[in-house]
C-alpha positions in Angstrom: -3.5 6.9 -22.7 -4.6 8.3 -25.7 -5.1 12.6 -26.3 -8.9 13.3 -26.9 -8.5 14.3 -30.5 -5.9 13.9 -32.8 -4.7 17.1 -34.9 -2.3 17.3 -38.2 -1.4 20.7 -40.0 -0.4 19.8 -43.4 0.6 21.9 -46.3 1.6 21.3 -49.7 -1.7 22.2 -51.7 -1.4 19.8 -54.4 -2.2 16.6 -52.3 -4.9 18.5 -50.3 -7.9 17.0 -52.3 -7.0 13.5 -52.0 -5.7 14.4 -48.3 -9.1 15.4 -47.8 -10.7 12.2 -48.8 -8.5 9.5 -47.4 -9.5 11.4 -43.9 -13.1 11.5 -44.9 -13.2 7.9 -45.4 -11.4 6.8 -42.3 -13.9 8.8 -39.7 -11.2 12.3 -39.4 -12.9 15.3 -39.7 -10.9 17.7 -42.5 -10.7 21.7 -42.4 -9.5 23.4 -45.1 -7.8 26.5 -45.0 -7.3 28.9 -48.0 -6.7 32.3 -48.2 -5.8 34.4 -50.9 -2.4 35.0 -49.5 -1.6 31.0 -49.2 -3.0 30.6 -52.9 -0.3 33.2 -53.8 2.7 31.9 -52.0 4.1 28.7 -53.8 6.0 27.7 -50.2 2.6 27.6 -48.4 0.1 27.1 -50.8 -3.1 25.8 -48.5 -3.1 23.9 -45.1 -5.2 21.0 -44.0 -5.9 20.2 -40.3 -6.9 17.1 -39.8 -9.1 16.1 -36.2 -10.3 12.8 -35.0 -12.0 12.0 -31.6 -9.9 9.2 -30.4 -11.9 9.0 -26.8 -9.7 10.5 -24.5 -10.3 8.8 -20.5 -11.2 12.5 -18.8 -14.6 13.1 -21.5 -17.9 12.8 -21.7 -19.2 9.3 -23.2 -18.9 9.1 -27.0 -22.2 8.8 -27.5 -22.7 12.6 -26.0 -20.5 14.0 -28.3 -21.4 15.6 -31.7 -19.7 16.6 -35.0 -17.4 19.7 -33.9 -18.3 19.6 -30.1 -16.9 18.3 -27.4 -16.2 17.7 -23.8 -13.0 16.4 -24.1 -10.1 18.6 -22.5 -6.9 17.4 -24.6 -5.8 18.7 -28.2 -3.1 16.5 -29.8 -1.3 18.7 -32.7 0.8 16.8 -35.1 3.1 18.3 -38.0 5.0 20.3 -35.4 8.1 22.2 -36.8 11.0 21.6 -33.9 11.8 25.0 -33.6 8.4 25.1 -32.3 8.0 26.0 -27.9 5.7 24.9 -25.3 4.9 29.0 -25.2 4.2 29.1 -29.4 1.3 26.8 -28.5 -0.3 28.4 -25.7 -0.8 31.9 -26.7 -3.1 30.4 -29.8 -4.9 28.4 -28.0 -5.5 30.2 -24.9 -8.4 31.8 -26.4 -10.4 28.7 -26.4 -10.1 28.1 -22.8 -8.1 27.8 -19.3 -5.0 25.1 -19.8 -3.6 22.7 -17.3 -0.4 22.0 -19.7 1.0 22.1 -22.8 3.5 19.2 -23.9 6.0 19.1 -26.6 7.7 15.7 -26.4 11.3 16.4 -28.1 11.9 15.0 -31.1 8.3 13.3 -31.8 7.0 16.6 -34.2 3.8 16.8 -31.9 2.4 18.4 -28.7 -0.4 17.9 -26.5 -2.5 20.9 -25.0 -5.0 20.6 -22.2 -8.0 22.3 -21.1 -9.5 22.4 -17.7 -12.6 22.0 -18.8 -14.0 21.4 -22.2 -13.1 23.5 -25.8 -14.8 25.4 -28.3 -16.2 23.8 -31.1 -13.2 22.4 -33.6 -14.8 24.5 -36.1 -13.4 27.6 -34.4 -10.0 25.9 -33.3 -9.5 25.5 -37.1 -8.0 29.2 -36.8 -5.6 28.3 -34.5 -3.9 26.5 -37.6 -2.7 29.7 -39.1 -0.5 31.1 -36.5 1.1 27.4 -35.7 4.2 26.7 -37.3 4.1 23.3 -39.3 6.7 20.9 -40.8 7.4 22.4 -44.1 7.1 18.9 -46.5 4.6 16.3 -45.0 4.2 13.1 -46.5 1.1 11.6 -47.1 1.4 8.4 -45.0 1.9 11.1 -42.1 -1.9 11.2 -41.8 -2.1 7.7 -40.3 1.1 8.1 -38.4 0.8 8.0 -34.5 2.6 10.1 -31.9 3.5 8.4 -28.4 4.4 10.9 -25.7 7.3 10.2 -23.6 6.1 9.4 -20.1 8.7 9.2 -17.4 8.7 5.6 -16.4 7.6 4.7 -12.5 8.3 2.0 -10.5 5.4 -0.9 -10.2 5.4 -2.9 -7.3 5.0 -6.8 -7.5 5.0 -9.4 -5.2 6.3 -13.2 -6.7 6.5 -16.7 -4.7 8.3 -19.1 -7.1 9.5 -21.7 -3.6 6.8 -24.4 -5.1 7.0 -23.6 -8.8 7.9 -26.6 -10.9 9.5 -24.4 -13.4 9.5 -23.5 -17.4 10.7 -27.2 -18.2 8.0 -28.9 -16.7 5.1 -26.0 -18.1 4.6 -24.6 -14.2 1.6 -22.5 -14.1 1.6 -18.8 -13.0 -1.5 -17.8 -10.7 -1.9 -13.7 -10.8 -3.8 -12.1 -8.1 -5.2 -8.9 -10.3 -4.3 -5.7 -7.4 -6.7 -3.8 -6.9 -7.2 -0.5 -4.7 -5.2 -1.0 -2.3 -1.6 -1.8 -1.3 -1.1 -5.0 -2.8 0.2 -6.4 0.6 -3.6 -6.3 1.9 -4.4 -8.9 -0.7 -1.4 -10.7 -0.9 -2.2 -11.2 3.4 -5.9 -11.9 2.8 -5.7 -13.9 0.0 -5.0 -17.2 1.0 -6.8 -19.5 -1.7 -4.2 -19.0 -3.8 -1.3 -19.7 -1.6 -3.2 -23.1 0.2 -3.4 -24.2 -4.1 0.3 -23.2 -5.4 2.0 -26.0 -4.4 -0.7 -28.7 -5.5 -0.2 -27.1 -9.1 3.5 -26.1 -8.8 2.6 -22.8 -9.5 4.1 -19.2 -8.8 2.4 -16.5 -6.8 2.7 -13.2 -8.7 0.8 -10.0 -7.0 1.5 -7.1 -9.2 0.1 -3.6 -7.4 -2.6 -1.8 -9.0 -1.0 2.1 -10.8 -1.7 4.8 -8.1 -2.2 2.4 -5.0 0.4 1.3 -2.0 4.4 2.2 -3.7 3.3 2.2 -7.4 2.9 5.9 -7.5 3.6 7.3 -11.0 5.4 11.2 -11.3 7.5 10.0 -8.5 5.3 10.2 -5.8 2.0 10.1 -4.4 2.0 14.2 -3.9 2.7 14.2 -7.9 0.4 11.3 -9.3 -2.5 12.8 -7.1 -1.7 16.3 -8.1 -4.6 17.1 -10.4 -6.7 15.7 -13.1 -3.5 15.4 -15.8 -1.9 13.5 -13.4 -4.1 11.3 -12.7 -5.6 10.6 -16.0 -3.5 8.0 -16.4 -5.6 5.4 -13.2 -7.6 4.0 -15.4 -8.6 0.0 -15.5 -7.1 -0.3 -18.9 -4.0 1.2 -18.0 -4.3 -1.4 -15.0 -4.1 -4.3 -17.3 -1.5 -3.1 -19.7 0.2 -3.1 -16.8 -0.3 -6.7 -15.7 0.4 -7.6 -19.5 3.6 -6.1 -19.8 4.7 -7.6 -16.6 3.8 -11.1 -17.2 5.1 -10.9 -20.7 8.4 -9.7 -19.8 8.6 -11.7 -16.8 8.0 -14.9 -18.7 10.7 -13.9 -21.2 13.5 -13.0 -18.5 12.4 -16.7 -16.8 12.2 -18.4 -20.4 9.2 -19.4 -19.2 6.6 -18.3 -22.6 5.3 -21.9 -22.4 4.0 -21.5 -19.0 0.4 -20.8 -18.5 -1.2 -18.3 -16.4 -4.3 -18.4 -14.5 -5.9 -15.3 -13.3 -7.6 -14.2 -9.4 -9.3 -11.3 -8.4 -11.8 -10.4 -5.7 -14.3 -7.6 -6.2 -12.7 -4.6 -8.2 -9.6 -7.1 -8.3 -12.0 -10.0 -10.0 -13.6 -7.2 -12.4 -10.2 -6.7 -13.6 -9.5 -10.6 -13.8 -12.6 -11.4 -15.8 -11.4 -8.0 -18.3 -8.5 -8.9 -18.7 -9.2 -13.1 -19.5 -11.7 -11.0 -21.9 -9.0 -8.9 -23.5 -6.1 -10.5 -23.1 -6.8 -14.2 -24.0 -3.4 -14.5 -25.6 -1.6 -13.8 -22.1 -4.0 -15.6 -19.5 -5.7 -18.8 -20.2 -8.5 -18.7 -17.4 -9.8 -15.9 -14.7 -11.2 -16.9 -11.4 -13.5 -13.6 -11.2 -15.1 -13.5 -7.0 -17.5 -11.2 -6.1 -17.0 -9.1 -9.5 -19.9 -6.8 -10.0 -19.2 -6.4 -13.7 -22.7 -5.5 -14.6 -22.8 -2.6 -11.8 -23.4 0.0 -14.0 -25.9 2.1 -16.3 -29.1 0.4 -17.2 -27.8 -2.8 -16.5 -29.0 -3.5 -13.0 -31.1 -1.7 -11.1 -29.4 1.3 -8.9 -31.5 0.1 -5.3 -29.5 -3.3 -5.9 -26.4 -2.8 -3.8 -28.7 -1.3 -0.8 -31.0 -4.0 -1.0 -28.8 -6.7 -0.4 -27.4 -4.9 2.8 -30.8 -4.3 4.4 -31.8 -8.1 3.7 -29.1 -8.6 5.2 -29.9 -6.9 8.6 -33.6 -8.2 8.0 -33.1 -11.9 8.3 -31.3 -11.4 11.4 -33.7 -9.3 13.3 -36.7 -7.3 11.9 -36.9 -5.1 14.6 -32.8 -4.4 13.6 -34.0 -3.9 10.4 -36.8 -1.1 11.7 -34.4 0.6 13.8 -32.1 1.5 11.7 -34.7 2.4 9.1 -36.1 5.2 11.9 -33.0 6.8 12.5 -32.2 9.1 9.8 -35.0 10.4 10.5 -33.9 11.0 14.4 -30.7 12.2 13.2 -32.4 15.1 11.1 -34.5 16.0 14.4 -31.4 15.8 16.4 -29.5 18.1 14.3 -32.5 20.8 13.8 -31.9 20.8 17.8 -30.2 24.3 19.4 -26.4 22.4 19.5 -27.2 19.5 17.4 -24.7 18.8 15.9 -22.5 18.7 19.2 -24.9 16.6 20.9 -24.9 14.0 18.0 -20.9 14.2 18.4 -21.3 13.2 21.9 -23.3 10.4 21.6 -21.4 8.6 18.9 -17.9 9.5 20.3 -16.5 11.6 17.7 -12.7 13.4 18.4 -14.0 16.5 16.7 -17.7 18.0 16.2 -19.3 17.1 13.4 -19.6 19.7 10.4 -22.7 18.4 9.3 -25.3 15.7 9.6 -24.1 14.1 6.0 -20.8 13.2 7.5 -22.7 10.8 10.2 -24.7 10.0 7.9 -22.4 8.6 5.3 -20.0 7.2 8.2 -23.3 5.1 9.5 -23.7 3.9 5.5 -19.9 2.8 5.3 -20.3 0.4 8.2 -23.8 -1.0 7.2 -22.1 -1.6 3.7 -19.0 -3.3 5.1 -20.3 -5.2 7.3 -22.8 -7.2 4.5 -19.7 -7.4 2.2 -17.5 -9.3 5.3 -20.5 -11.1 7.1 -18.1 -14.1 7.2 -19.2 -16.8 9.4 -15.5 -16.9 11.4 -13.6 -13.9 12.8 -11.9 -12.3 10.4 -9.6 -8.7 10.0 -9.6 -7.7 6.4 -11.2 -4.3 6.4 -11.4 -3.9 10.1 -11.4 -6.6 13.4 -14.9 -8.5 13.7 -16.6 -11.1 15.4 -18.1 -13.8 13.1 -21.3 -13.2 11.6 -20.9 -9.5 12.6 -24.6 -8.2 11.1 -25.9 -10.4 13.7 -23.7 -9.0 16.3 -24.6 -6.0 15.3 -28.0 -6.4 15.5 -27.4 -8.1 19.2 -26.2 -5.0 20.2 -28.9 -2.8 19.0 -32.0 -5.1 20.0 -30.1 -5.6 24.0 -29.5 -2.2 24.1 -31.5 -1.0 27.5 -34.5 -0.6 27.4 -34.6 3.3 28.2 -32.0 3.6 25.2 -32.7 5.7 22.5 -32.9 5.0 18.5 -29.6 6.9 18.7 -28.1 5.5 21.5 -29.1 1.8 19.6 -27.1 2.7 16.5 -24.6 3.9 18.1 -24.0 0.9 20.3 -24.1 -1.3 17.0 -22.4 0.2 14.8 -19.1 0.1 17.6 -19.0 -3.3 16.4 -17.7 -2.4 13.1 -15.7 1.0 14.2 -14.8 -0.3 18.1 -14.7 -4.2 18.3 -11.5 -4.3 20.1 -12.4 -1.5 22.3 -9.5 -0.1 21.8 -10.7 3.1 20.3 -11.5 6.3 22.8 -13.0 8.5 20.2 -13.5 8.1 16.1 -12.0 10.1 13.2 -14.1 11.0 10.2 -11.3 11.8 7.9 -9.6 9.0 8.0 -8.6 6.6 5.0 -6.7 4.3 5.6 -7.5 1.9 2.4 -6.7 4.7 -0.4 -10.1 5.9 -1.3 -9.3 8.7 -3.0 -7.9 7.1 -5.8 -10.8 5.0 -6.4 -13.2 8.5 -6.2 -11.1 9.3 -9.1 -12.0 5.9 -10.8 -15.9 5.8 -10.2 -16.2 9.7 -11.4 -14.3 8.7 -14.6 -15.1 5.4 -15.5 -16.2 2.9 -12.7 -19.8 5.1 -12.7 -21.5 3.0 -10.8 -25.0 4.0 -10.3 -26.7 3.9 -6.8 -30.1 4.3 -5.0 -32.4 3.2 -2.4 -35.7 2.2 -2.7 -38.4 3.7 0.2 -40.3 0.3 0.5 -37.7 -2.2 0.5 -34.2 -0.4 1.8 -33.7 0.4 5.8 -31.4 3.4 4.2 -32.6 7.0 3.6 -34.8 6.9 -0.1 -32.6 8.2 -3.1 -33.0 8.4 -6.5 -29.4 7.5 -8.7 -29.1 11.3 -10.0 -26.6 11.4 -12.6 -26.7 15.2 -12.7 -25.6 15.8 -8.7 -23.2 13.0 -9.6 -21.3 14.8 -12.8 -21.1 18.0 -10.6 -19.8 16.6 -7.6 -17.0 14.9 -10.2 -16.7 18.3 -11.5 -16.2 20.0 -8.4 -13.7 17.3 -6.6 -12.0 16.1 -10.0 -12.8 18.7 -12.6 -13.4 15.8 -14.7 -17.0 14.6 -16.8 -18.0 10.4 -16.0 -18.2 8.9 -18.7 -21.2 6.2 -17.5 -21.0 4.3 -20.7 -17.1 4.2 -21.2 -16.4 1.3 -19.1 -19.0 -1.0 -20.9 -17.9 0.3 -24.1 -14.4 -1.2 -23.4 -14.7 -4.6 -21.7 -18.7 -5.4 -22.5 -21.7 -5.4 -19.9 -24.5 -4.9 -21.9 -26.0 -7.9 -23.5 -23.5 -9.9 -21.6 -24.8 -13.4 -21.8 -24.5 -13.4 -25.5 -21.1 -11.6 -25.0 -19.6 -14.1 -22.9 -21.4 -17.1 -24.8 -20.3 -16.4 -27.8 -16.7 -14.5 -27.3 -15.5 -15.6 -24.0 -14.2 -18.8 -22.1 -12.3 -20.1 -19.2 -14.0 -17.9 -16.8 -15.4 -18.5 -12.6 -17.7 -15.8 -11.8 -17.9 -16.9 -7.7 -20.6 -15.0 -5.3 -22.2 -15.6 -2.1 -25.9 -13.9 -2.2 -25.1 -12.1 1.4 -22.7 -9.9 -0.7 -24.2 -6.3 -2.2 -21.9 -6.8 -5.1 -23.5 -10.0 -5.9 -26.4 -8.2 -7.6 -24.1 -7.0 -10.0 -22.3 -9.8 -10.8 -22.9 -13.0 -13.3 -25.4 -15.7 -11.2 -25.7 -18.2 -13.8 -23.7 -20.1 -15.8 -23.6 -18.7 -19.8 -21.6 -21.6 -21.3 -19.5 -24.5 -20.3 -16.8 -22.4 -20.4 -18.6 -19.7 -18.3 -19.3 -20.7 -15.0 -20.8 -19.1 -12.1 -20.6 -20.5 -8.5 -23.1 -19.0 -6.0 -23.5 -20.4 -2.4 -26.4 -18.3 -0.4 -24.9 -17.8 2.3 -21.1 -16.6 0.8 -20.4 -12.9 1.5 -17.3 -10.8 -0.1 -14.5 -13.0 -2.1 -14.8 -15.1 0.9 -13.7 -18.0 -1.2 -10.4 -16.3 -1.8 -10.0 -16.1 2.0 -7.6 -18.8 3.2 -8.9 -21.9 4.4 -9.6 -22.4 8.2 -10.9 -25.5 10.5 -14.0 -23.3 10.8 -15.2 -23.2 7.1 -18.4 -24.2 6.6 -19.0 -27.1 4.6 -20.4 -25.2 1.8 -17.0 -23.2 1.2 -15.4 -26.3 1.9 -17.3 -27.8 -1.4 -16.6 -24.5 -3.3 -13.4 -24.1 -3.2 -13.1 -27.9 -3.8 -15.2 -26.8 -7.1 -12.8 -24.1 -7.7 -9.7 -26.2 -7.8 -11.6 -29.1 -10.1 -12.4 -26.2 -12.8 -8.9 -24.9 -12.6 -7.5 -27.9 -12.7 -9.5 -28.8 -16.1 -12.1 -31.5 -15.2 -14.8 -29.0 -17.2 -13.0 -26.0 -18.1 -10.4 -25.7 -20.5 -7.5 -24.2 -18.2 -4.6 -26.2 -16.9 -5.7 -29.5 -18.7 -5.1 -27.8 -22.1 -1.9 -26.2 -21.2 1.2 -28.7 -21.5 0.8 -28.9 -17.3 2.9 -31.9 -15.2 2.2 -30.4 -11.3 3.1 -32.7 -8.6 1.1 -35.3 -7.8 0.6 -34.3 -4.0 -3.1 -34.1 -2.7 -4.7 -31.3 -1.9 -7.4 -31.1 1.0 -8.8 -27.5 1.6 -10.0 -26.5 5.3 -7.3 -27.5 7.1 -4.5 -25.5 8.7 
């Protein structure tokens, strides 16, 4: 990761002038400092401090920011003299604000101070130049030099299959499941596309855990990397796919396997970061199968009601009367709760273990089941985020329109939504607090980078009407995170706006796969861009189901897509395998069977 600005003291006034202008012209802002009592001293006859934004991950967008102000919380000061302490660089800039840390790496000549919240214009940091010891003689190619701050290492987590590989001689492929938040054993488990394919290609399995999820816990532990805001400035997507580069690059060389090619997979946050990283890294993966990616989720790009939408179609086409009743009861929960004991009586019809603190905790526990149960509406029983019945928005909806008929809108919900939270039965009463799938870590992501902007529509949504309101959104960051979004960063780095021509003209080799029951899908690519860029949609597909292993009760439409899948791969239109040096094994491959 990168320091928010960049910061060299230099002295020697003879070369300050043409110091000066080789900054100028390469986008650094240059402050020059001359006293009378520098002009007078031969040893230290002016200093230069040189400052460039360099976009550090925990700012506002770059596009907010202005010559000399900032939001960015990190100061990077090069030129250090190594005598200098963690202490000598404090007390100066303590003025300009409350610090997290100050960094000296040894031996590099630089430091890194943060802020918890954003400094003073550089214009008045420029002072801070006179009381900090610098390196006596500084060369002039020090100005472009770069300073990389010793991290302690951690330990990533990756999970490799190699028993129907074909090997480096004969070009085996390597198919790399992209973790994403979660413990990379969940997708590993529900993942079974790729393992049903691997031995038709002779390829390896590799599942490489995303930074900050399941056992890849940087600092040591997950107590450290989830300490504060320093700490976890480092879970970012494009430290993600560093990560995957490194360890495919260094895997291939320890297997003397450079030659061999690798095909990417991701579902959801997992296929975002396959499609990225096909985008980025073209020289290290030659094709991406991106499922259910919603890569255009964000700022002006699609609307905000799109994601709510999709749910309440998909309660709609299954019953309208469904639909209406869960529509009317936000508004019985907020008469409920303006009941004498409301809150207690709400706790007691929908079974909680302790009494609800507020109305916005039901609230938003009602919303995550609605939402989960349109992403995994799969048309078989499945257990990926929690035990269901097939088509489980229908089940749900069974439940709520059988419900007696002396039942109230409350006591409907609640006897619907058990499906979701209480399938098995096997639960007596329901935690709020729970997380069982690592959330936190991704609340770090969307109020940093992965903004994703939300909202429901009053006419067309069964959920409560909201407006996306960026403001709340950047508080509530600030209050949980002490951390700005930056809405714009993530399209910045890997593309979203103007996407079509993006991918037409700059990208290849990529399957964007959705099924229209899934919210994501509306934030995903639905149409092809070239013959390199495909999409695959199948109307009645919900999340990554594709990915999902194949069963004797797949529908012949999934049956035909993954068939699709394999053909692209495989290189009958897409350049993948076919133009990699490939010999798999001739063995057929037939997907919905056991």
């Amino acid at each position: 990761m990168n320091p928010n600005y960049e910061k060299m003291v230099y002295r020697k006034w003879d070369v300050t002038a043409t110091v000066v202008q080789r900054a100028e012209q390469n986008g650094y802002k240059a402050i020059v400092l001359t006293g009378e009592a520098d002009m007078k001293n031969k040893n230290h006859h002016g200093i230069v401090v040189i400052v460039k934004f360099i976009g550090g991950y925990a700012s506002n967008d770059a596009s907010t920011q202005s010559d000399g102000v900032s939001s960015n919380t990190t100061i990077f000061v090069g030129g250090l003299d190594p005598n200098v302490t963690e202490e000598d660089l404090r007390q100066p800039f303590s003025q300009y604000g409350e610090i997290v840390s100050v960094k000296i790496p040894v031996g590099k000549g630089c430091g890194f101070v943060q802020f918890t919240s954003s400094v003073k214009k550089i214009g008045d940091l420029s002072e801070v130049a006179r009381v900090v010891p610098a390196v006596n003689q500084v060369k002039l190619h020090l100005v472009w030099q770069l300073c990389f701050l010793d991290l302690p290492k951690f330990r990533q987590r990756y999970l490799i299959n190699t028993e129907h590989w074909v090997g480096p001689s004969r070009f085996g492929p390597i198919f790399l499941y992209c973790g994403n938040e979660d413990d990379i054993e969940l997708f590993a488990v529900n993942t079974g596309f790729v393992w049903d394919i691997a031995p038709h290609f002779g390829a390896m399995i590799l599942f490489p855990e995303h930074r900050y999820y399941g056992e890849s816990m940087p600092f040591g532990s997950r107590g450290e990397a989830y300490r504060n805001a320093t700490t976890l400035s480092y879970l970012t997507a494009e430290q993600a796919l560093a990560d995957f580069a490194l360890l495919i690059t260094d895997l291939k060389k320890n297997l003397s396997a450079e030659g061999c090619p690798v095909v990417l997979f991701g579902g959801s946050y997992g296929g975002m970061l396959a499609a990225w990283m096909r985008l980025k890294y073209p020289h290290i993966a030659v094709g991406a199968l991106a499922s259910s990616a919603p890569i255009l989720q964000f700022e002006d790009i699609v609307p905000p009601e799109t994601f709510y939408n999709i749910v309440s179609n998909s309660f709609k086409r299954e019953s309208s009367s469904c639909f209406d009743t869960i529509k009317k009861s936000w508004n019985a929960l907020t008469s409920e709760v303006q009941k004498e004991d409301g809150l207690r009586q709400l706790s007691k019809t929908f079974r909680f273990c302790r009494e609800l603190k507020s109305v916005q905790d039901l609230t938003d526990w009602l919303d995550s089941a609605y939402s989960y149960l349109a992403m995994v509406n799969y048309p078989y029983p499945a257990n990926f985020i929690m035990p269901l019945p097939a088509h489980p928005v229908k089940e749900v909806c069974r439940k709520i329109d059988g419900s007696p008929p002396d039942s109230s809108i409350l006591e409907r919900i609640f006897n619907g939504v058990s499906v979701f939270y209480n399938y098995t039965g096997g639960v007596d009463c329901f935690q709020l607090d729970d997380d069982p799938h690592g959330i936190d870590g991704w609340d770090w992501q969307a109020c940093t980078e992965i903004v994703m902007p939300m909202g429901s529509d009053r006419n067309t949504s069964m959920f409560p009407a909201y407006d996306w309101d960026y403001s709340a959104f950047r508080e509530g960051c600030k209050r949980d995170f002490q951390v700005t979004p930056r809405p714009r960063w993530i399209t910045t780095e890997f593309g979203g706006h103007g996407i079509e021509h993006a991918l037409k003209f700059f990208g290849s080799n990529i399957i964007f796969s959705n099924g229209l029951l899934d919210p994501w899908s509306g934030g995903s690519v639905l149409k092809n861009i070239s013959e390199t860029i495909v999409a695959l949609v199948t109307e009645e597909g919900a999340h990554h189901i594709d990915l999902r292993a194949s069963t004797m009760e797949d529908p012949d439409w999934l049956v035909e897509q993954r068939a699709t899948e394999v053909k692209l791969i495989q290189g009958s239109r897409l350049c993948f395998l076919a133009c990699a040096p490939l010999n798999p094994p001739d063995n057929e491959l037939t997907l919905g069977e056991n």
